[in-house]
C-alpha positions in Angstrom: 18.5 -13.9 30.4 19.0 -18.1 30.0 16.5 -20.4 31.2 16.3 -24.0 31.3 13.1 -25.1 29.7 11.6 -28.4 29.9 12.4 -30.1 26.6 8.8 -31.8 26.9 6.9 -29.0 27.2 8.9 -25.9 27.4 8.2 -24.9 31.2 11.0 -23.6 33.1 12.9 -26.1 34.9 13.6 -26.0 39.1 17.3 -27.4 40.3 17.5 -29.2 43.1 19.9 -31.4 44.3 18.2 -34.6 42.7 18.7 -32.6 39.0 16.2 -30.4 36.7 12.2 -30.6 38.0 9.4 -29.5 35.9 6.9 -28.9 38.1 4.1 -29.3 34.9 5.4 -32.5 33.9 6.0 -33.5 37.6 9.1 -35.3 36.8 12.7 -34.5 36.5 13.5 -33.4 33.1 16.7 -33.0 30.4 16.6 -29.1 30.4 17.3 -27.2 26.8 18.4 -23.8 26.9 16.3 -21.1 25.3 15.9 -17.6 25.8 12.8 -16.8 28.3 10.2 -14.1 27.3 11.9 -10.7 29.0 14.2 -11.0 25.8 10.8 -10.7 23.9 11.2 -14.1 22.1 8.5 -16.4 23.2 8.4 -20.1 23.7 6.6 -22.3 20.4 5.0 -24.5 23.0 3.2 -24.4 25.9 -0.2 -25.2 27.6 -3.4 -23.3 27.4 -3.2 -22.1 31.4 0.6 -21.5 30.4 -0.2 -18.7 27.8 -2.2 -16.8 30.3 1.2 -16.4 32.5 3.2 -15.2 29.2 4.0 -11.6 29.5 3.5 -11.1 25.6 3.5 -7.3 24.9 0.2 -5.5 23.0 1.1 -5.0 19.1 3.1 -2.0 18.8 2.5 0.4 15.8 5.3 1.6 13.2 2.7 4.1 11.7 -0.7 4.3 14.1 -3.4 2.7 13.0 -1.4 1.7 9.5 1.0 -0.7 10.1 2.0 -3.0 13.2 5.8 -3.0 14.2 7.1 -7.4 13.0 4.0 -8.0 11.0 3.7 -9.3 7.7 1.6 -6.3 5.0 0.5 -6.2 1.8 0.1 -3.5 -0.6 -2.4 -3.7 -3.1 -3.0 -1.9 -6.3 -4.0 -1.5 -10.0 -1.5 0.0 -12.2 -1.0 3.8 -12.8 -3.0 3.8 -8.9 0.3 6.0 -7.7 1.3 2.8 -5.9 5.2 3.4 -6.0 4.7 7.3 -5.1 2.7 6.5 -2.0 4.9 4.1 -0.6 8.2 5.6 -1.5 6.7 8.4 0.3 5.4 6.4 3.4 9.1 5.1 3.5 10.7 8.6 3.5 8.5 9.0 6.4 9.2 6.0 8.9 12.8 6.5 7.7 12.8 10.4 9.2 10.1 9.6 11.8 7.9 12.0 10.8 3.8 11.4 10.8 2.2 10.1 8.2 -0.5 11.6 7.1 -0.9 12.9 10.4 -1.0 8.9 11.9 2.4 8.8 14.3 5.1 7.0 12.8 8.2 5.8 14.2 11.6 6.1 13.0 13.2 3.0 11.5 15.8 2.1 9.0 14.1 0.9 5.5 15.1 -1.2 3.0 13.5 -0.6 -0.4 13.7 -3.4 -3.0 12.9 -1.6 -6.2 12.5 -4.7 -8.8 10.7 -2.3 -11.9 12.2 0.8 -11.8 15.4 2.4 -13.6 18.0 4.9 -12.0 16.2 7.6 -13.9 12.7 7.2 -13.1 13.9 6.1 -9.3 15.6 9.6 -9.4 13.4 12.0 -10.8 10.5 10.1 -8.7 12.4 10.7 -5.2 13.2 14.8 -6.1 9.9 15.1 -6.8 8.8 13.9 -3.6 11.7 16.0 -1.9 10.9 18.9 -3.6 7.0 18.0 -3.0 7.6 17.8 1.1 10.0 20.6 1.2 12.6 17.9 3.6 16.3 16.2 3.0 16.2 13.1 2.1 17.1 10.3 4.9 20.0 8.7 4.9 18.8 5.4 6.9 16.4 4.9 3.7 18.6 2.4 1.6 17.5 1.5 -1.9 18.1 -1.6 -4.0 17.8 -1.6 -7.8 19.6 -5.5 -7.8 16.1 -7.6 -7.8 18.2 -10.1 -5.4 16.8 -13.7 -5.5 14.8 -14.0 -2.4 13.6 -17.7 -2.5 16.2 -18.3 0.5 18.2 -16.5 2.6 21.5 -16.1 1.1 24.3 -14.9 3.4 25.2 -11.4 1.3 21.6 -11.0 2.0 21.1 -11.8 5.4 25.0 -9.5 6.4 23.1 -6.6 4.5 20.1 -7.0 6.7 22.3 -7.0 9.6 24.8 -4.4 8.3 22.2 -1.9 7.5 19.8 -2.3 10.8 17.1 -2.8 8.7 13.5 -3.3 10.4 11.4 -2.0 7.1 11.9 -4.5 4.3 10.0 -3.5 1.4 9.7 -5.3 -1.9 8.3 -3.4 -4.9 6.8 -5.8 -6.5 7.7 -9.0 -4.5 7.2 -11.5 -7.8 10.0 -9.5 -9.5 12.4 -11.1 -6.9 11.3 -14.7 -7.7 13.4 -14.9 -10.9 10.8 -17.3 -12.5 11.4 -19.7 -9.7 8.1 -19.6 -8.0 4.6 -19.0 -9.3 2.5 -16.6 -7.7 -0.8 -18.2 -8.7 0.4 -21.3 -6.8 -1.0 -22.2 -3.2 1.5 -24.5 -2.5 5.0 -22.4 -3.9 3.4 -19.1 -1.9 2.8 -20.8 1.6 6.2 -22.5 0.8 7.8 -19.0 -0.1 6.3 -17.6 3.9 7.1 -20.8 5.3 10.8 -21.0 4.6 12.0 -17.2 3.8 9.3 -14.4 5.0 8.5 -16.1 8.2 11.8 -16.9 9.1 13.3 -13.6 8.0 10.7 -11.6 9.7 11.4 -13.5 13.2 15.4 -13.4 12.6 15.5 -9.8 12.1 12.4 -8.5 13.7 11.4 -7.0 10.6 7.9 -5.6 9.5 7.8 -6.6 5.5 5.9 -4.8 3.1 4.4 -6.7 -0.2 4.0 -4.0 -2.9 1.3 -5.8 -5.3 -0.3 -5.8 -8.7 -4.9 -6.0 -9.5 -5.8 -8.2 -12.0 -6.4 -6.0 -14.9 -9.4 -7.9 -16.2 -10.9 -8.3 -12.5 -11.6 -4.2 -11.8 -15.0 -3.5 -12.3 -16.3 -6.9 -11.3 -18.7 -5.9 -8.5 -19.6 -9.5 -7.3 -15.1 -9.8 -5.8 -14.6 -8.3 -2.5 -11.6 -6.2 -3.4 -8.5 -7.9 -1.6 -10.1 -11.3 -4.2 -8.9 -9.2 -7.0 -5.3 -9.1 -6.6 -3.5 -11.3 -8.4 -2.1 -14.9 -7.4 -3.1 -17.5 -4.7 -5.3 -16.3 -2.1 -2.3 -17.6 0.3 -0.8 -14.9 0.1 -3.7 -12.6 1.6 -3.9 -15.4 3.8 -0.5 -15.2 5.3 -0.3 -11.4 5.5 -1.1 -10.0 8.8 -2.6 -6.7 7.3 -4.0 -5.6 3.7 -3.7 -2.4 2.5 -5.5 -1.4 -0.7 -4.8 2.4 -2.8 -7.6 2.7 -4.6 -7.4 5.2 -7.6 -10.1 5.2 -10.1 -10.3 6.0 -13.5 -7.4 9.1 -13.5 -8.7 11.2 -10.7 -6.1 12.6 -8.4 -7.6 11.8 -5.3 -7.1 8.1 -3.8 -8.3 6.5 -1.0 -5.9 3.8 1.6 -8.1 1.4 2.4 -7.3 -1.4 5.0 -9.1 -4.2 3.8 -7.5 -6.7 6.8 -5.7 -6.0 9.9 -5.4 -9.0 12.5 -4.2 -6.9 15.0 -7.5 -5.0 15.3 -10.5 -3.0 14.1 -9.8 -1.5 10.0 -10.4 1.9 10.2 -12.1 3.9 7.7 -10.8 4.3 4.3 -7.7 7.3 4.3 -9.0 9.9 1.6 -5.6 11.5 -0.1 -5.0 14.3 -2.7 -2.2 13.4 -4.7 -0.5 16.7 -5.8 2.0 16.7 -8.7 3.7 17.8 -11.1 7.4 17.2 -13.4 9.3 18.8 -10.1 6.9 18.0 -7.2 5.2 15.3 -5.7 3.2 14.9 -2.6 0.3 13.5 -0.4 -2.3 15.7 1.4 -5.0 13.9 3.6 -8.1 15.3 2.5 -11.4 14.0 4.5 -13.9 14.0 2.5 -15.0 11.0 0.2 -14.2 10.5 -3.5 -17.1 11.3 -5.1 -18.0 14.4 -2.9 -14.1 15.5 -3.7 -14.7 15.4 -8.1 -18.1 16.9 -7.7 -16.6 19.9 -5.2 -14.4 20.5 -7.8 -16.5 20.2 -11.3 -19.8 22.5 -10.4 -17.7 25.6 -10.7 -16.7 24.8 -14.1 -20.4 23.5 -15.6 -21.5 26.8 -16.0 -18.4 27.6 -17.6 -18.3 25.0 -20.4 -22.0 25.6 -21.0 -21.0 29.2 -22.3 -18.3 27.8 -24.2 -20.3 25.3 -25.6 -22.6 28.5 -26.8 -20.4 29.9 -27.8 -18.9 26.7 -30.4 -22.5 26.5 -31.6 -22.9 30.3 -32.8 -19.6 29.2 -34.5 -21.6 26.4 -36.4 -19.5 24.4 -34.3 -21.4 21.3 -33.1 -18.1 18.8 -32.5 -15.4 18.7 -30.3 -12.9 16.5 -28.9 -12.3 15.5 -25.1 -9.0 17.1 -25.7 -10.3 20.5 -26.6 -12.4 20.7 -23.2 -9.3 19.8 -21.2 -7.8 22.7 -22.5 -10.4 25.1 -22.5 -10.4 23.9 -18.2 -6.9 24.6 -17.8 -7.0 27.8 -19.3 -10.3 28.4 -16.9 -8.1 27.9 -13.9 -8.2 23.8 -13.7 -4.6 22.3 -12.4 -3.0 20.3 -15.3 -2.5 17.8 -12.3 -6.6 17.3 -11.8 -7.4 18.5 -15.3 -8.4 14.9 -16.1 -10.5 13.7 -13.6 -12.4 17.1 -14.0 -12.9 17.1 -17.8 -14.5 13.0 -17.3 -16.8 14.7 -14.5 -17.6 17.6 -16.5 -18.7 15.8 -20.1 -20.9 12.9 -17.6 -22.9 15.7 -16.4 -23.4 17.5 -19.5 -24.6 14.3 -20.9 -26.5 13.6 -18.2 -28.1 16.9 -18.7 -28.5 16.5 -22.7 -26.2 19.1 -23.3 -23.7 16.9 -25.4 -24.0 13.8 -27.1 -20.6 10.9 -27.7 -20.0 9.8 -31.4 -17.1 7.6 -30.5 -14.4 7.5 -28.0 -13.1 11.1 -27.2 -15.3 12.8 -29.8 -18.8 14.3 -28.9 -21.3 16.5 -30.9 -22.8 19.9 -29.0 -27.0 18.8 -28.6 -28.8 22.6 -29.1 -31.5 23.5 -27.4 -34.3 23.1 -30.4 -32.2 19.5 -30.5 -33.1 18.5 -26.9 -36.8 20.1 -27.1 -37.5 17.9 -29.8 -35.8 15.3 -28.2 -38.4 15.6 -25.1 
């Protein structure tokens, strides 16, 4: 629907016979045409009492309590967090329509802009996670290995945009699509980037665009930074992102937690606990409720008692070494999944030391501390 608007102050314009009124201006007015807000595009100006009248609809979710349908998101994470398999899996979702996690998603066609992965990885990553959901791949899940140079909007860009329906653009990571042109530690090129491209973009198209992100690597276990101030680059960019979204994966446990660390659009909820199951053929997500710490120690007291006999058993070999490697294997062979054998084996040798069962001689290599040993010790 076509409305004149007052080209002073955007209210819509009465004919009469004497030409175009605005009845907030009280005078007659040159009208502008513009598009009123049943089309869902709203006006840029108006008055405080005005904004009250304007029928602007509540945020809509693409995946409940996640992600809000046009908003601006980023993606956080340190490397080797499964950043790329959790978000190629969220996009297999919204592109099928099928919950997340058990959060309702809705169906939408996604553009993935992978700027770091090959065709091989890509491929063996994506069976994995089809072979790990047990579902056919979408077709309405397009992805781009090109790294494109998003600075601007070029036309070949903008016709795929419009070719392809997309309303999910996600860019994996979005500096690898600056082709050195723009420096992410730099206030003024970031707010530049949202001000003339992502903004812009996001309102032409009506997209919701994802930021996949890297941590600083030196910035980790600094205590003292809330944890969106550890991402890298200008604090603009959290700034201008309408939601934060951290995956948190520590050390090389299997379980991770999604935590929403900003969401303008309401409340964060609680952090998102999720088992990470894979293998070389599958790959998948289960929500698991419990927190991290009570997840590893569920799953290392049933193996304690276990490795104490075995380390009994090394001693009355006149074994008093081993290696972190040996344990691993020894808790695979016990029934441990290759998949959490890590996690498990770091768990396992903290609490024997913490018991004064074992003792560390350098990284990976500890000697076995015998009973007469700790006794004297005491």
């Amino acid at each position: 629907m076509i409305a004149l608007k007052c080209s002073v102050c955007n209210s819509q314009l009465q004919k009469d016979d004497n030409g175009l009124w605005c009845d907030f201006c009280k005078e007659y007015r040159t009208g502008k045409e513009t598009i009123d807000n049943e089309t869902g595009r709203l006006p840029k100006t108006f008055s405080a009492d005005q904004l009250e009248e304007l029928n602007i609809p509540e945020p809509e979710y693409l995946v409940n309590n996640l992600i809000v349908k046009n908003s601006m998101m980023m993606v956080g994470a340190p490397q080797r967090s499964f950043k790329s398999y959790v978000m190629m899996i969220l996009a297999i979702h919204i592109a099928k329509g099928i919950d997340f996690l058990g959060f309702k998603t809705q169906k939408a066609n996604v553009l993935y802009l992978d700027g770091e992965s090959g065709h091989t990885l890509l491929k063996k990553r994506i069976l994995q996670i089809k072979n790990g959901l047990g579902i056919d791949l979408p077709r309405n899940l397009i992805i781009d290995l090109s790294t494109p140079n998003l600075i601007s909007l070029e036309p070949e860009f903008r016709d795929k945009l419009e070719k392809l329906e997309v309303k999910v653009l996600i860019l994996d990571p979005f500096k690898a699509f600056f082709h050195g042109r723009l420096n992410e530690n730099s206030a003024d090129d970031m707010r530049g980037w949202y001000t003339n491209f992502l903004k812009p973009l996001k309102e032409e198209f009506g997209l919701t665009i994802i930021l996949i992100h890297h941590a600083r690597k030196s910035k980790q276990n600094d205590e003292t930074m809330e944890r969106w101030e550890k991402l890298r680059g200008s604090s603009e960019i959290s700034n201008f992102c309408d939601m934060i979204l951290l995956v948190d994966r520590k050390h090389k446990e299997q379980f991770i937690e999604l935590i929403t660390e900003k969401n303008k659009f309401g409340v964060e909820i609680e952090p998102v606990g999720i088992e990470f199951n894979f293998d070389d053929v599958n790959a998948s997500l289960t929500l698991n409720k419990t927190d991290k710490e009570t997840w590893v120690l569920a799953h290392t007291k049933i193996y304690v008692d276990q490795v104490l006999e075995w380390i009994k058993n090394k001693l009355a070999e006149n074994v008093s070494i081993f290696k972190t490697k040996e344990l691993k294997e020894f808790l695979v062979s016990s029934g441990v999944k290759k998949w959490s054998a890590d996690p498990i084996t770091h768990r396992v040798i903290a609490d024997l030391e913490t018991l004064g069962k074992i003792k560390k001689l350098k990284r990976g290599i500890y000697k076995i501390v015998s009973d007469d040993q700790t006794k004297l010790g005491n």
